[in-house]
C-alpha positions as CSV (number, residue, x, y, z in Angstrom):
1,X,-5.0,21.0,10.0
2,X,-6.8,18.3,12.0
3,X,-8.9,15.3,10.5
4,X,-12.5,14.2,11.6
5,X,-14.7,11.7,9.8
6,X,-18.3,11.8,10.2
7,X,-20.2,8.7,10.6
8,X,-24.3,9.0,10.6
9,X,-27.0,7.1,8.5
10,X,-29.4,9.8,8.8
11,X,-28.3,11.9,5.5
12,X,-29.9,15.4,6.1
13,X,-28.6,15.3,9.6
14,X,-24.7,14.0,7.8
15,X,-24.9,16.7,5.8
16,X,-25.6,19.3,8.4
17,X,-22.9,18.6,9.9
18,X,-20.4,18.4,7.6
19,X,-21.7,21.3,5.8
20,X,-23.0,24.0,8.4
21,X,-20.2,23.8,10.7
22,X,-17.3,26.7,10.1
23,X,-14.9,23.6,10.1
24,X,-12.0,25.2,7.6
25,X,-12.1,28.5,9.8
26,X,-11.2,26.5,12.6
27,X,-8.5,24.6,11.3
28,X,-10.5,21.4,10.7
29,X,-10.7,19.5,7.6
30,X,-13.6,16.6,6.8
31,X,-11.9,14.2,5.3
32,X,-14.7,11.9,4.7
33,X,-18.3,11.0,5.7
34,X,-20.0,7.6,5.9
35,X,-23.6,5.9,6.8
36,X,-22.7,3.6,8.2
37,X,-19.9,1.7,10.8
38,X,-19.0,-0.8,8.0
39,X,-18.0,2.5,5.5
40,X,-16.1,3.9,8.7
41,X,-13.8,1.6,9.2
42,X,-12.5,1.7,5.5
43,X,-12.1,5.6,5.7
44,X,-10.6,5.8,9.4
45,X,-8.2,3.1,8.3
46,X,-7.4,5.2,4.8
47,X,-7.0,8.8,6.4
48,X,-6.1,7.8,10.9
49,X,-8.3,11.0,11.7
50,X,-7.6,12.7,14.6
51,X,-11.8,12.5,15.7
52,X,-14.6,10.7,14.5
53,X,-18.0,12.2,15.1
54,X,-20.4,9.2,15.1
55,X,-24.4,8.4,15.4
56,X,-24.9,5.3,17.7
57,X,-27.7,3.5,16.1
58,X,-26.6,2.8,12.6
59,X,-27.8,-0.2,10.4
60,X,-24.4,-2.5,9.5
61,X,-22.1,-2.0,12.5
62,X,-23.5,0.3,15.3
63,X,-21.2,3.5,16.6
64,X,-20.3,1.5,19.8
65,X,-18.9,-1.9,17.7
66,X,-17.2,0.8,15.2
67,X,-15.1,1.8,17.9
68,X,-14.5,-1.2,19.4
69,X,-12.7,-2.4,16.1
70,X,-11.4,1.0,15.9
71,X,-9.2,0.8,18.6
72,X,-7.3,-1.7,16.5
73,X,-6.7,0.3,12.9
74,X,-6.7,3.8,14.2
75,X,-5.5,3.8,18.3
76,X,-5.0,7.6,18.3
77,X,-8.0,8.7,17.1
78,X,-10.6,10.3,19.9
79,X,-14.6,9.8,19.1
80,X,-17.9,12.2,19.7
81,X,-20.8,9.4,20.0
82,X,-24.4,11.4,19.3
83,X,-27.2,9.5,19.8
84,X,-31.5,10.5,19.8
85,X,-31.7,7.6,22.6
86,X,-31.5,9.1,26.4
87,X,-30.7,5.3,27.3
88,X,-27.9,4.9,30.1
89,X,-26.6,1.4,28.8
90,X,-25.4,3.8,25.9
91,X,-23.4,6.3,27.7
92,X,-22.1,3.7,30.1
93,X,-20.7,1.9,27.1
94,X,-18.8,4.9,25.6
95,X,-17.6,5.9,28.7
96,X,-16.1,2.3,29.1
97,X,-14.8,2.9,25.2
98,X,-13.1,6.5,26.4
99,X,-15.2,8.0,24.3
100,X,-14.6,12.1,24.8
101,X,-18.1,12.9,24.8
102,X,-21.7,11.6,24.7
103,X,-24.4,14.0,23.0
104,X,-28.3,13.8,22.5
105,X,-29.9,14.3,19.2
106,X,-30.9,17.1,18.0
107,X,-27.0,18.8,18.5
108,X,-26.7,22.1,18.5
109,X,-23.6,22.9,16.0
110,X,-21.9,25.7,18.4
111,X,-21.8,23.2,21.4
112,X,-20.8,20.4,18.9
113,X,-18.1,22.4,17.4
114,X,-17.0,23.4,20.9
115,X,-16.9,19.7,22.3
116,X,-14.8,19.1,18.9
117,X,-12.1,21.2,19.2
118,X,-11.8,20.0,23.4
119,X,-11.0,16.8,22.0
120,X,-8.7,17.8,19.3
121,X,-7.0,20.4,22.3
122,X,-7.2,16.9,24.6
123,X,-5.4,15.0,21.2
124,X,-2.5,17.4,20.8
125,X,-1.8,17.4,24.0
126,X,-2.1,13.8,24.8
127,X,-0.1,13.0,21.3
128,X,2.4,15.7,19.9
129,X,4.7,15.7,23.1
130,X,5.0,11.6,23.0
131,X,4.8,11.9,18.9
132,X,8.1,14.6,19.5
133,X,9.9,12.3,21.9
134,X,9.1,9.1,19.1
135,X,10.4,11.4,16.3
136,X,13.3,12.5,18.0
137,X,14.9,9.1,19.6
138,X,14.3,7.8,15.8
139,X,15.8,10.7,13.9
140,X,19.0,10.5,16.1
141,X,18.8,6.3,15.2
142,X,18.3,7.1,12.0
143,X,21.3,9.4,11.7
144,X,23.5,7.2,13.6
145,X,23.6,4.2,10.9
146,X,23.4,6.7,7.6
147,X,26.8,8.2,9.0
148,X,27.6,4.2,9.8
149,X,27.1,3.3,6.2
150,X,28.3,6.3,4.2
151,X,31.6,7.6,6.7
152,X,32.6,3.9,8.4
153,X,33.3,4.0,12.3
154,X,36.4,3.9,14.3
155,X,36.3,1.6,17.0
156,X,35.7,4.4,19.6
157,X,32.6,6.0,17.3
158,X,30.5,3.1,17.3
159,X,31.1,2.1,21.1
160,X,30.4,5.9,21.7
161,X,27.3,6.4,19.1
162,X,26.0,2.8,20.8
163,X,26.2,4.1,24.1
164,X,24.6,7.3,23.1
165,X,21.9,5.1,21.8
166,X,21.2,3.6,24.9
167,X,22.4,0.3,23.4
168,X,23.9,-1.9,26.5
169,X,24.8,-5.9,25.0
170,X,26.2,-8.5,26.7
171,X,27.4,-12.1,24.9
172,X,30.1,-13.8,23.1
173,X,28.7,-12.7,20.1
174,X,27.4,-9.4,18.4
175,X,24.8,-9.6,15.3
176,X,23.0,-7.5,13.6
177,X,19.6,-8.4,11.5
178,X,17.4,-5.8,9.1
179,X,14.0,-6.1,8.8
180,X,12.7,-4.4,5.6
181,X,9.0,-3.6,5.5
182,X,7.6,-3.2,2.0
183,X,4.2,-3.4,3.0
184,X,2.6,-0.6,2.2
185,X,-0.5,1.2,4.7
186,X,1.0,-0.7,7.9
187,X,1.5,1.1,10.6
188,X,4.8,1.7,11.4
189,X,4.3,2.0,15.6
190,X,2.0,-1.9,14.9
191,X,5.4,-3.3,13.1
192,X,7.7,-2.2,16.0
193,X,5.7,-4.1,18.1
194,X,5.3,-7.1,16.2
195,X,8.8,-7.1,15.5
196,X,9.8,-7.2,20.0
197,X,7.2,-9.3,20.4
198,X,8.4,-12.4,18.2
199,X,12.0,-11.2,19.0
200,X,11.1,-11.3,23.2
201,X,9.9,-14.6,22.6
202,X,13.1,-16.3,21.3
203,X,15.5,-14.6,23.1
204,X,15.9,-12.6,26.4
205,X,15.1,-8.3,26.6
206,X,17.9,-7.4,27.8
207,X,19.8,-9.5,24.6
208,X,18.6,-7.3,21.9
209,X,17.5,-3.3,20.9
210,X,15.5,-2.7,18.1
211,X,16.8,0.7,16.4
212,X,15.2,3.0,12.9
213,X,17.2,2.5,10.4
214,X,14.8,4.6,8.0
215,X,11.0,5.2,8.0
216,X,10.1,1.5,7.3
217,X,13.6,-0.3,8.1
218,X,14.6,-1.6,11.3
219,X,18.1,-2.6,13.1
220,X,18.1,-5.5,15.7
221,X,21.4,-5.5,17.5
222,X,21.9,-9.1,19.3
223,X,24.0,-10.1,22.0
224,X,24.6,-13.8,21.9
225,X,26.2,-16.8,23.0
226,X,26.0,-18.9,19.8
227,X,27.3,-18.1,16.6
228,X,23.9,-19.4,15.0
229,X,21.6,-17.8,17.2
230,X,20.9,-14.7,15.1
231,X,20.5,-16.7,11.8
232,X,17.8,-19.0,14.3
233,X,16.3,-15.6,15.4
234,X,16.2,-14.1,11.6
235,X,14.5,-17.5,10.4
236,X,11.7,-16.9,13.5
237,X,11.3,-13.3,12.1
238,X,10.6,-14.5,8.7
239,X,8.0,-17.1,9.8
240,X,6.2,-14.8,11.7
241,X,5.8,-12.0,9.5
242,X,5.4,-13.0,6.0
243,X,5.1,-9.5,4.7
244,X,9.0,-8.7,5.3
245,X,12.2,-9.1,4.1
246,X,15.3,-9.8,6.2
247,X,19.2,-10.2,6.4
248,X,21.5,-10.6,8.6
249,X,25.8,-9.7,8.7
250,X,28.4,-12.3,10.1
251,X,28.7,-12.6,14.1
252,X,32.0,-10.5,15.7
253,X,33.3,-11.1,19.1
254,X,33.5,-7.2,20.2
255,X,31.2,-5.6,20.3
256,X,32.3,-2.1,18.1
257,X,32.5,-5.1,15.2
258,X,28.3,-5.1,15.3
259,X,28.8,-1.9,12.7
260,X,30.4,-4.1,10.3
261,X,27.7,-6.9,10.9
262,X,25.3,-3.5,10.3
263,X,26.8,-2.9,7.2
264,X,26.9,-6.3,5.7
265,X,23.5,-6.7,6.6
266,X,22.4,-3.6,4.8
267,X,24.5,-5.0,2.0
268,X,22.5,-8.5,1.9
269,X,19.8,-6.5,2.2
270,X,19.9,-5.3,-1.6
271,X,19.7,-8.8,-2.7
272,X,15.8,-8.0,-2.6
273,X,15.6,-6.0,-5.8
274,X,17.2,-9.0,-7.4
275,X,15.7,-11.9,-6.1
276,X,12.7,-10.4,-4.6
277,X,11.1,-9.8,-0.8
278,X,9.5,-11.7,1.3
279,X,12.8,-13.5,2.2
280,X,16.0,-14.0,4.4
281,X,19.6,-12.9,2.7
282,X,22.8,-13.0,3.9
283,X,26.1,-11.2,3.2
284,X,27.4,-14.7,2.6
285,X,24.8,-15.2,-0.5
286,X,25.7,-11.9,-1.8
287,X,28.8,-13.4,-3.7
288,X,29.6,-13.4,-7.5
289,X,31.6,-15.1,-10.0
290,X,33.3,-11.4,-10.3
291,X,34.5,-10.7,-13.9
292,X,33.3,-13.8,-15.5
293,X,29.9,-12.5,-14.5
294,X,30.3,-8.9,-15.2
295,X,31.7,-9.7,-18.9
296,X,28.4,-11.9,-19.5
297,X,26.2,-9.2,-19.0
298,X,28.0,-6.9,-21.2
299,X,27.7,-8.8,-24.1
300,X,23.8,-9.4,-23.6
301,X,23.5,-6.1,-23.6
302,X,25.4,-5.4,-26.3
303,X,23.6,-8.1,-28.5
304,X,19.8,-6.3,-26.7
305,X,20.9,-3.1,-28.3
306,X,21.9,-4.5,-31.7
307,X,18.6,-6.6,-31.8
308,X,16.1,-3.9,-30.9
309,X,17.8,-1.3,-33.8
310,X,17.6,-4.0,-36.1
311,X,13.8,-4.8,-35.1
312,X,13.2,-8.3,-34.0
313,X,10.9,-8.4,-31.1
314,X,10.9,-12.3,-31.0
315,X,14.9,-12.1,-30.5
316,X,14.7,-9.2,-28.1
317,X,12.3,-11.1,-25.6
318,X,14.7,-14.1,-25.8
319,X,18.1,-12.1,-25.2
320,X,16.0,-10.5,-22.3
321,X,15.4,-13.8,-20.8
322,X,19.4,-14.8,-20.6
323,X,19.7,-11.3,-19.3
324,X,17.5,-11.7,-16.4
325,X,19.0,-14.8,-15.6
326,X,22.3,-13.2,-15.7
327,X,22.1,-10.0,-13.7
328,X,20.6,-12.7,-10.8
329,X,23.8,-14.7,-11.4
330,X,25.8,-11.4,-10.9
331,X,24.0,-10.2,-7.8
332,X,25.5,-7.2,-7.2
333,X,23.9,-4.5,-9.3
334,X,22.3,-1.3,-7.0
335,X,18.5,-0.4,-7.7
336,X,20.1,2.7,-9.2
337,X,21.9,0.8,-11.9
338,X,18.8,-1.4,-12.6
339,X,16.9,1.6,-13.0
340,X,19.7,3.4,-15.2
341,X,19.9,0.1,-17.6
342,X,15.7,0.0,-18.0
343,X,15.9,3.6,-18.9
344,X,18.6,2.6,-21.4
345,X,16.4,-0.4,-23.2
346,X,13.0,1.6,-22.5
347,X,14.4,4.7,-24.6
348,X,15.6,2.7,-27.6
349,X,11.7,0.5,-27.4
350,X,9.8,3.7,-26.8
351,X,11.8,5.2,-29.7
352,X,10.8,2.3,-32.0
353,X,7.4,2.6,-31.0
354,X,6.8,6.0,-31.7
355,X,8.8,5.6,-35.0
356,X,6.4,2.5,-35.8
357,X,2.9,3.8,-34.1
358,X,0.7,5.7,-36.5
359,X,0.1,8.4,-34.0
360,X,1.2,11.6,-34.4
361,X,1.5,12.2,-30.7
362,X,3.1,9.6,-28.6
363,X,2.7,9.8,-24.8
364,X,4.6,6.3,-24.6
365,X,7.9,7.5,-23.3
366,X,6.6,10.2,-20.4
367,X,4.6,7.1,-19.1
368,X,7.7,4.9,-18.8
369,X,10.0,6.9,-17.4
370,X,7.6,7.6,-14.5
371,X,7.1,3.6,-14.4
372,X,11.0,3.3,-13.9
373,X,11.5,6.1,-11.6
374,X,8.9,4.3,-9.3
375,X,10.6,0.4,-9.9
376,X,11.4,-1.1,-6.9
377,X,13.0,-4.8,-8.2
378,X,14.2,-6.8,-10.7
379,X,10.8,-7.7,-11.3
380,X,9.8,-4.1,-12.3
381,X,12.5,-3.9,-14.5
382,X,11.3,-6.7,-16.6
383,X,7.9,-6.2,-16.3
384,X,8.5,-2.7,-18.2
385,X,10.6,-3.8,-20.7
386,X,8.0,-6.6,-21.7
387,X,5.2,-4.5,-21.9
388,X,7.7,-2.5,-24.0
389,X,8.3,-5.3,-26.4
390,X,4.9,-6.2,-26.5
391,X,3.6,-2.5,-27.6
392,X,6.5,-2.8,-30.5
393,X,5.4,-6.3,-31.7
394,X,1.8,-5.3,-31.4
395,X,2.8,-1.9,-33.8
396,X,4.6,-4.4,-36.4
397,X,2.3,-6.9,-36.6
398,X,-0.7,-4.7,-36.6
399,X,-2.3,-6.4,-39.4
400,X,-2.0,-9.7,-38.4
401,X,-3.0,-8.7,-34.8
402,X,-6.1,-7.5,-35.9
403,X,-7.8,-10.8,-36.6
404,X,-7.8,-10.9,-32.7
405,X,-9.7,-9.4,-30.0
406,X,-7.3,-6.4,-28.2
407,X,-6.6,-6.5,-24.4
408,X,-9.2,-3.9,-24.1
409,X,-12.1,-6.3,-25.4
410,X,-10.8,-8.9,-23.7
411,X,-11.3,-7.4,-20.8
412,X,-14.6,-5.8,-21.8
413,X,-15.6,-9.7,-22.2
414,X,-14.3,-10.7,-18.6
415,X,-16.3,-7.5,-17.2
416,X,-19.6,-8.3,-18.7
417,X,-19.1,-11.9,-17.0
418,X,-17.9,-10.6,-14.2
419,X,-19.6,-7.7,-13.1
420,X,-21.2,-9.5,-10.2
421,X,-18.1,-10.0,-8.4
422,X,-17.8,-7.3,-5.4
423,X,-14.3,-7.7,-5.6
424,X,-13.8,-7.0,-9.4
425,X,-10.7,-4.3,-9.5
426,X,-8.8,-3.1,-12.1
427,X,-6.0,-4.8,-11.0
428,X,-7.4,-7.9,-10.7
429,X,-8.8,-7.7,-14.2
430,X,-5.1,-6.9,-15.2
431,X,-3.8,-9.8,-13.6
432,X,-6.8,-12.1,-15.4
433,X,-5.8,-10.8,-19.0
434,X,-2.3,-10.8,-18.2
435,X,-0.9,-7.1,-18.3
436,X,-0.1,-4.4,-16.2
437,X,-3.0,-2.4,-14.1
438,X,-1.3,0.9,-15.7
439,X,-1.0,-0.4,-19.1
440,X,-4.7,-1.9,-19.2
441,X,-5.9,1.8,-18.0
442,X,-4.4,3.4,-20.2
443,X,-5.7,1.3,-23.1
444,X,-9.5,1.7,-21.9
445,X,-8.4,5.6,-22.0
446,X,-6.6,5.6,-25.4
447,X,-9.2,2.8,-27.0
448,X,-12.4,3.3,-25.9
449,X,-12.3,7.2,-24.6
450,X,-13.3,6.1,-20.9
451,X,-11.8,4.5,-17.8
452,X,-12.2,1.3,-16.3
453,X,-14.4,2.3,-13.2
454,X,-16.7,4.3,-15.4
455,X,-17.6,1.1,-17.9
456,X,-17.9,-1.1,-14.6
457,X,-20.5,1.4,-12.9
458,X,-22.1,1.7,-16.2
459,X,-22.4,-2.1,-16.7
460,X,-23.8,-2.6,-13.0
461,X,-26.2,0.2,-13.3
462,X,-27.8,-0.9,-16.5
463,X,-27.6,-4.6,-15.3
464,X,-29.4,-3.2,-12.2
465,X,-32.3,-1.5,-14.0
466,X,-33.0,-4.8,-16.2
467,X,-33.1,-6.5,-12.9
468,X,-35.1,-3.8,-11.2
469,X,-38.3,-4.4,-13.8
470,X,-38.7,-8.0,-12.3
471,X,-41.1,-7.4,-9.3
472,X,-40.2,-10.5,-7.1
473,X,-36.5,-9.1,-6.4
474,X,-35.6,-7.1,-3.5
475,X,-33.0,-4.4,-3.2
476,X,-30.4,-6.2,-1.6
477,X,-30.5,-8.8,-4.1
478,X,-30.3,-7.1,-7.1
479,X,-27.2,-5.1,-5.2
480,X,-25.3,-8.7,-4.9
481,X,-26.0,-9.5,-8.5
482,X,-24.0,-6.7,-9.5
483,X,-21.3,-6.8,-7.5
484,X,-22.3,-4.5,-4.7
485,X,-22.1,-6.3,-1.3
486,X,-23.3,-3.1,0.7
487,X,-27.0,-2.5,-0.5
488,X,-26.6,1.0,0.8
489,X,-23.9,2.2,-1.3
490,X,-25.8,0.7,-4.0
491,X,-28.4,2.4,-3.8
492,X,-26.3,5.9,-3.7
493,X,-24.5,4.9,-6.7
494,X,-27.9,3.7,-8.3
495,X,-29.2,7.2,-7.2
496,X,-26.3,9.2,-8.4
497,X,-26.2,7.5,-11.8
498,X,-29.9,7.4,-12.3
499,X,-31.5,10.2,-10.4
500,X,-33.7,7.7,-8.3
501,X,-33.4,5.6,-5.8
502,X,-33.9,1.8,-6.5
503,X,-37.6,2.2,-4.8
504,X,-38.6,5.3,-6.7
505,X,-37.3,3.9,-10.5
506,X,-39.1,0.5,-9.5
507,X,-42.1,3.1,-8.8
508,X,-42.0,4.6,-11.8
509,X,-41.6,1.1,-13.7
510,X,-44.6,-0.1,-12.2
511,X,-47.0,2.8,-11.1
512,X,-49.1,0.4,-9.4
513,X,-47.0,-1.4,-7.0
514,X,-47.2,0.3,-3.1
């Protein structure tokens, strides 16, 4: 089904649109509406619509600026401009913007369901045979290095899967380097580019290929002269995109050896979950002090197991440390096995818990297991087996614990000082009280019988009517005092919470005020 956004300030009109037209019957979803440019931009950039239908004149960001910036977050997408102005300057501007069409106000929904599915026609065919091609050169990528890491080449295969590829180097030496995006909402296509780009600019085209590993892992397979040239290159990489993580595999002389480079690389590359992203490994890093190593971490864990059956949370948090501490010592445990050995330790706490918690019910170990199935590091692990420890101690120690304020009116406290900030999230508020985003929603939930965002919009709206009874404020002012920054989604929250618009409850406050 195909994606549009409507984009008009003029709500009856909005409305109309969205709600007249047979979209559904036509295989045409509305995935979200806005008043404004500013609004647009955060929709188009959450859904990449295949169309936007959009007003011109708009308070904010105009329809012509919109797409303008548009270009930029969502290239793909086609635009409709409609517009009550019979001013040329306009069209001339959206036909320098490619707009597909340019419609006067009042529209007539048959002809502007008609222009619609042109453009859509005009989308597929512009995008799915390109989009096909794309899919298909990756897929075959894609298979070629899951066979390279899960079979191991011959010397022929890789030459003859290279050359298949398209992959023609020349040099001394043959490298490969993974780049590992964990960045999540950036477009894939806007990565590649980046990543050539940099690359281009250290060494020469014809020197290097970028290849799909998998849907946001990359391959680049070097040619080179020196032996430290890729490790130069991967350094660059790093430097100039902070958001990913690389490695790199030893240099070979032939070039059928650049699957083994591949394949170290891909082993580096799992140094991430240990020591986190955002970095540069190397196979060479990825060495351990073997048994030595291996037998250290058994006996933590055997001494974690005793301690939580026996109940001490103080001990448990302090064998967990020299655990941590270990398994990056070790450097060689898979994701898989971090997320086996948090299941392990999350079971036995989660048991304790529920054996401890007063509640007859216990929803502690269905959230956990979702947590660890969704871990992506080291980092994760630990971060659920704390929150773990700290449920248990809090269970223990109830009585003492309550001669202290609990997480959830701590952050009650930070909210009501708060509230004005625009940027005020949940996870911020997590991060300020120092827990979990998860954990501190589910404690508003469990505690106080509502969710974070409905206590914020509460607090803001009845904050807003206080401030709403003094006569010398404006709208917009009273919208930045509560942590709105755009006054005109404040005043459709205000309406939906209150009934009224800011003007009309002012109105009604003071009966004599025009």
């Amino acid at each position: 089904m195909y994606k549009i956004i409507v984009v008009e300030d003029d709500r009856i009109i909005r409305r109309g649109i969205c709600q007249t037209i047979p979209w559904g019957e036509n295989g045409i979803e509305v995935v979200g509406e806005a008043s404004d440019g500013e609004m647009a931009l955060e929709l188009i950039a959450q859904h990449q619509p295949h169309l936007v239908i959009s007003d011109i004149n708009m308070p904010f960001l105009n329809g012509l600026d919109m797409a303008r910036q548009l270009k930029e977050i969502s290239p793909q997408t086609k635009f409709i401009f409609l517009t009550g102005y019979e001013d040329f300057s306009y069209a001339q501007q959206a036909v320098q913007l490619k707009a597909f069409d340019y419609l006067l106000k009042p529209v007539d929904s048959e002809l502007l369901l008609e222009k619609v599915k042109e453009a859509l026609a005009e989308w597929s065919e512009t995008f799915s045979n390109e989009q096909l091609l794309v899919e298909s050169r990756a897929i075959r990528q894609q298979k070629f290095f899951k066979q390279l890491m899960t079979v191991g080449e011959t010397e022929t295969d890789i030459e003859k899967g290279l050359a298949e590829l398209d992959v023609h180097l020349d040099g001394t030496y043959y490298s490969a380097i993974i780049v590992h995006d964990g960045c999540e909402g950036k477009l894939q296509s806007s990565l590649d580019k980046e990543i050539v780009l940099n690359t281009s600019t250290q060494i020469d085209q014809d020197k290097f290929h970028l290849l799909s590993v998998t849907d946001n892992e990359w391959v680049l397979l070097i040619g080179h002269d020196e032996t430290v040239e890729a490790v130069g290159l991967a350094t660059f990489l790093l430097e100039q995109l902070p958001d990913v993580t690389l490695a790199y595999g030893r240099p070979y002389t032939n070039l059928f050896e650049i699957g083994r480079s591949f394949v170290e690389a891909k082993m580096a590359l799992d140094l991430r979950y240990i020591l986190g992203t955002g970095k540069l490994f190397s196979i060479d890093e990825k060495v351990t002090s073997g048994e030595q190593s291996a037998e250290s971490l058994k006996a933590i864990d055997t001494k974690l197991i005793a301690q939580i059956k026996q109940g001490v949370p103080e001990k448990v948090e302090e064998l967990l440390e020299e655990f941590h501490d270990a398994i990056i010592d070790y450097q060689s445990l898979s994701l898989a096995v971090l997320k086996v050995m948090t299941l392990k330790y999350a079971t036995l706490l989660s048991f304790e818990i529920d054996r401890w918690s007063k509640d007859e019910a216990s929803t502690y170990s269905a959230d956990v297991y979702q947590a660890v199935m969704e871990m992506n590091s080291l980092h994760d692990m630990m971060q659920i087996i704390r929150e773990l420890i700290q449920q248990w101690s809090e269970i223990l120690y109830q009585k003492e614990e309550s001669k202290f304020k609990s997480h959830v009116d701590l952050a009650i406290h930070y909210m009501n000082e708060y509230y004005s900030d625009s940027n005020l999230t949940l996870q911020k508020l997590a991060k300020m009280i120092h827990v979990s985003a998860p954990y501190l929603s589910n404690l508003f939930k469990l505690e106080k019988g509502f969710n974070f965002g409905d206590y914020l919009l509460e607090l803001r709206m009845k904050k807003a009517m206080e401030l709403l009874r003094e006569e010398s404020l404006k709208t917009y002012e009273i919208s930045e005092q509560v942590g709105y920054s755009n006054p005109q989604y404040f005043s459709i929250c205000f309406k939906k919470y209150t009934g009224h618009t800011p003007a009309e409850f002012k109105k009604k406050l003071n009966p004599n005020v025009s």
